[in-house]
N, C-alpha and C positions, 0 to 999 in steps of 0.2 A: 416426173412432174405430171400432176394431173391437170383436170380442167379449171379445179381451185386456184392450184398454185400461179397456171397460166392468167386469171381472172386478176391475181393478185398483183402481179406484173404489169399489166394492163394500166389498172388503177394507180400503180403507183409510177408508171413510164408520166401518167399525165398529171400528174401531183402526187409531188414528193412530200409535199408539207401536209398535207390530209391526218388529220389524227388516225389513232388506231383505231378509235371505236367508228369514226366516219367509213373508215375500209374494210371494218369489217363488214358493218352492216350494207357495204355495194357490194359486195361477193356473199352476204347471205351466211356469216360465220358468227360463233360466240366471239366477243374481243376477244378472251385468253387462246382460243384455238386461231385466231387469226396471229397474232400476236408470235405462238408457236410457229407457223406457217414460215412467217418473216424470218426470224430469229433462224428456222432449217433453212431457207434460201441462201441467207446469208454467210452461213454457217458451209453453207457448199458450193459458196463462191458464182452461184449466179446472180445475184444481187453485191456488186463489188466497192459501191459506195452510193453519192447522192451527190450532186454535182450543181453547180450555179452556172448560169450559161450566159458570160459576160461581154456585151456588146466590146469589140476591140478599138473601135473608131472611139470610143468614149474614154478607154486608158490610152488612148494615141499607139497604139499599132495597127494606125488604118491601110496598110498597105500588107497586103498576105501575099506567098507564091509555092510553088511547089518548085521543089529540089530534086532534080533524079539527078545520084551519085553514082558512078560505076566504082567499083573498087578492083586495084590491083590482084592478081591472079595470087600472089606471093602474101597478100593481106589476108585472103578470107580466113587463116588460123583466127583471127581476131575480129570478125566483123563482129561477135557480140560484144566485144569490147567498144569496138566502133560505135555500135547500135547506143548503147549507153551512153558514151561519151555523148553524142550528139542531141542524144533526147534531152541530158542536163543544160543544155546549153539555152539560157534567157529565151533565144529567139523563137525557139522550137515550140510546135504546139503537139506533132503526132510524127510518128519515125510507121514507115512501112518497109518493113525486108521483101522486096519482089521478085517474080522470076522475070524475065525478057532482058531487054537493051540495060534497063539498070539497075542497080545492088539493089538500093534505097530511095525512096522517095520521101521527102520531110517535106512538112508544112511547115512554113515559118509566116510568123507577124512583125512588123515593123513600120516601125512609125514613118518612114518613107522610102525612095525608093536608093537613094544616097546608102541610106542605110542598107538597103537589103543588099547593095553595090558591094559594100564593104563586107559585111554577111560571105558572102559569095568568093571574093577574094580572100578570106582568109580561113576557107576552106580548102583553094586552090593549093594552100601549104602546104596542107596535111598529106606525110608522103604515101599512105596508102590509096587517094584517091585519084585514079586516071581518066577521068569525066566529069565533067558538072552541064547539067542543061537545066534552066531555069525559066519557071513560066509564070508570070501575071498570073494571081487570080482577079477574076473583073466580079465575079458573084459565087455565093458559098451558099448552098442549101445542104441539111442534114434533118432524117430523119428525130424526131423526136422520144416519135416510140418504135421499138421493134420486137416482131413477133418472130416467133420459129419460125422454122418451118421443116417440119419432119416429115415421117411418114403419116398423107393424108393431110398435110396441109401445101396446096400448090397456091399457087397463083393463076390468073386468068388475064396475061397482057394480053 
């Protein structure tokens, strides 16, 4: 990736809906080579869709929390199996395989906290899981756009 393709990223991290002629001409490209540009990103899997990013309190899953699962020792043959099952599941918004105290860590939404109760306990079933700890989320921020960061690009906290 050059500084174009990076440019191109950029523009399109902060509008997705931006025609192609508008993007190309913010990065300084003919349309048809901007155009091209996209089309190789895409094409290699660093551009992997285009996303709406919808308020959950407005479809009534205003109550989120994070999930760390431990899994049984005799389980991990299957934790991709696990990993899947769980990401299908309505409630689930992101599955994390982690290393420390626990297997997994999921986000889930739900319309209250009854529910996330219920959530929670009928996970308890599932015989490969020997832990559950569950936490409120009270506020969620995420990046919007994100850059590299390779060789020569740091940061300065």
């Amino acid at each position: 990736m050059d500084e174009l393709d990076l440019a191109i990223l950029d523009r399109l991290q902060h509008d997705v809906r931006q025609t192609n002629r508008e993007l190309a001409a913010a990065v300084g490209l003919a349309p048809s080579s901007c155009l091209a540009r996209v089309r190789a990103l895409r094409e290699a899997g660093v551009i992997r869709g285009a996303h709406v990013d919808v308020d959950l309190s407005a479809i009534g899953r205003s109550a989120q929390a994070m999930v760390a699962l431990k899994i049984k020792p005799q389980a991990f043959g299957s934790a991709g199996t696990f990993e899947r099952w769980i990401a299908d599941l309505p409630e689930t918004l992101s599955v994390f395989m982690v290393s420390g105290a626990s297997d997994f860590l999921v986000h889930v939404a739900v319309p209250d906290t009854d529910r996330l109760r219920e959530f929670v306990l009928a996970l308890a079933k599932r015989p490969e899981i020997a832990d559950i700890r569950t936490s409120i989320v009270f506020d969620h921020t995420r990046k919007q756009v994100v850059e590299p960061l390779g060789p020569g690009r740091r940061s300065n906290p």
